[in-house]
N, C-alpha and C positions, 0 to 999 in steps of 0.2 A: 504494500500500500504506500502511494507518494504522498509526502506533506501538501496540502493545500497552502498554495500563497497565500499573502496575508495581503486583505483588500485595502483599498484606498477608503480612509474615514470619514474625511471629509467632504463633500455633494457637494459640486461644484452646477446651480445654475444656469441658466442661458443666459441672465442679465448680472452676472457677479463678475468683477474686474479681481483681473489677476494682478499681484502685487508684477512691479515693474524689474526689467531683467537690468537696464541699465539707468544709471542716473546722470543725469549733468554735471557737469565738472564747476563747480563754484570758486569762486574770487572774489578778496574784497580786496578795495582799496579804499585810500584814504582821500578826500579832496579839503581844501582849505576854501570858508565862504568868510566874508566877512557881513556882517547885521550889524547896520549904525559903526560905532566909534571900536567895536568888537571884532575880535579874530576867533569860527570856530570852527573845529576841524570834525568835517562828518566822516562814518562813513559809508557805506554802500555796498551790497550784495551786486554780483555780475552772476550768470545773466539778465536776473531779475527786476536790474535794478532799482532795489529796494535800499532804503536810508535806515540804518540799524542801528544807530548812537551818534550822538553828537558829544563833544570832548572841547574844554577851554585851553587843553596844553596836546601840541603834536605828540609827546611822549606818549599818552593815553590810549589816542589813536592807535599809537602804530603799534604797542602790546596786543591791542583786540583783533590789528590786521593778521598780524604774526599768528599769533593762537589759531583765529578761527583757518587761514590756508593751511596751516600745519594741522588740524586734528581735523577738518572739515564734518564738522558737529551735525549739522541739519543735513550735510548730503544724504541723508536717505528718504529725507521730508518731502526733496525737491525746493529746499530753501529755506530761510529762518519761518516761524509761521505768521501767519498775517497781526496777530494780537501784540505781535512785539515788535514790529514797527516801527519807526515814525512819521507821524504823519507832517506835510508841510502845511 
């Protein structure tokens, strides 16, 4: 007598999305804007772009650019999610 395979558990519907094979490759950088008599340095999600913090010292900025291309946090979201934003 052969073992029976062992079936698939989960029932895949006609209208269910399959999680995705590849993701977007993300980038942020940093831009300098000035507001009034101020210097502030946003930065920005590619290719979304999306504005994800705004910083009073380039120092700040460029920790968060560093980080997030180095560990690419959201890449599996398909980008930071909408609620963390900024809006202009």
């Amino acid at each position: 007598m052969t073992k029976k395979e062992k079936l698939q558990k989960v029932k895949f519907r006609k209208g269910d999305r399959r999680p995705r094979s590849d993701y977007p490759n993300l980038s942020y950088e940093k831009k300098m804007k000035k507001k009034g008599k101020d210097i502030i340095w946003q930065v920005y999600e590619r290719p979304t772009n999306n504005m994800i913090a705004e910083y009073f010292f380039e120092e700040d900025a460029h920790k968060l650019v560093k980080f997030q291309n180095k560990t690419q946090v959201w890449k599996n979201s398909g980008g930071i999610p909408k609620f963390l934003w900024i809006r202009v």
